[in-house]
C-alpha positions in Angstrom: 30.8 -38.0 7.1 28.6 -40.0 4.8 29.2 -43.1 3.5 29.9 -43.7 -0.2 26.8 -45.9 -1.9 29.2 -47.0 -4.7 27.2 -46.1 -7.5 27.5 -44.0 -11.1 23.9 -43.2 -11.6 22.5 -39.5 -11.1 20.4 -39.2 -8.3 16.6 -38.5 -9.4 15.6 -35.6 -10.5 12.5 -34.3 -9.0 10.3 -31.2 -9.1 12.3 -29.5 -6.5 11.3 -25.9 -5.7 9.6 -24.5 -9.0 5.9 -25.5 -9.6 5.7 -27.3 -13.4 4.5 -24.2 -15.1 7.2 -22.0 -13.4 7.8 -19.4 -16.5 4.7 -19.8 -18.2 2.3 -16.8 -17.8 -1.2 -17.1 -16.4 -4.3 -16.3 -18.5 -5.0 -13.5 -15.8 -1.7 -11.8 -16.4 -1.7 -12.3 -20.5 -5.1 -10.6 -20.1 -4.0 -7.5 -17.7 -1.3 -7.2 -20.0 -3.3 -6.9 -22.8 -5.6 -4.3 -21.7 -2.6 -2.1 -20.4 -1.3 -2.2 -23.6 -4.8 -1.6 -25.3 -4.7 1.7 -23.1 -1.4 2.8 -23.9 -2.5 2.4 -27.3 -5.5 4.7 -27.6 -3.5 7.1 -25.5 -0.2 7.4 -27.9 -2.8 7.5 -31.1 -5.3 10.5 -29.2 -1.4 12.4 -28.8 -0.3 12.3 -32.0 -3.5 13.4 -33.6 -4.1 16.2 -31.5 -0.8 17.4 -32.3 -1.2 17.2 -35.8 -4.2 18.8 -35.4 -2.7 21.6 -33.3 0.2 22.3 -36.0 -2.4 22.9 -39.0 -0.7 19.5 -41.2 -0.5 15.7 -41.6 2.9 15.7 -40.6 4.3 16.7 -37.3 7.4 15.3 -37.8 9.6 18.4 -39.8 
C-alpha cells in the first residue's frame, strides 16, 4: 500500500514512451511517397489516353 504524499499538484509530465516527433513524417517517407504517387500518376494518365485513342474520340466517358 503506498503512502499518501499529501499533495494537489500533477505529477510531471515527461516524454514517456513516444519520441518528440512521434506523428510527424520523415523526409525519407514524404519523399517515397511522393514518387509512388508520381508513378501512379503517369500510369492513370498513359490509361486514359490510350483508351481514348482506342475508341476513335476525345471522350471516353458516353
Amino acid at each position: 500500500m503506498r503512502a499518501s504524499t499529501g499533495t494537489t499538484v500533477p505529477a510531471a509530465e515527461g516524454r514517456g514512451l513516444q519520441s518528440p516527433a512521434y506523428g510527424t513524417p520523415s523526409p525519407d517517407l514524404l519523399a517515397r511517397a511522393d514518387r509512388g504517387l508520381a508513378r501512379f500518376l503517369a500510369r492513370h494518365t498513359e490509361d486514359q489516353a490510350g483508351r481514348r485513342h482506342a475508341e476513335g474520340g476525345e471522350d471516353s466517358q458516353r
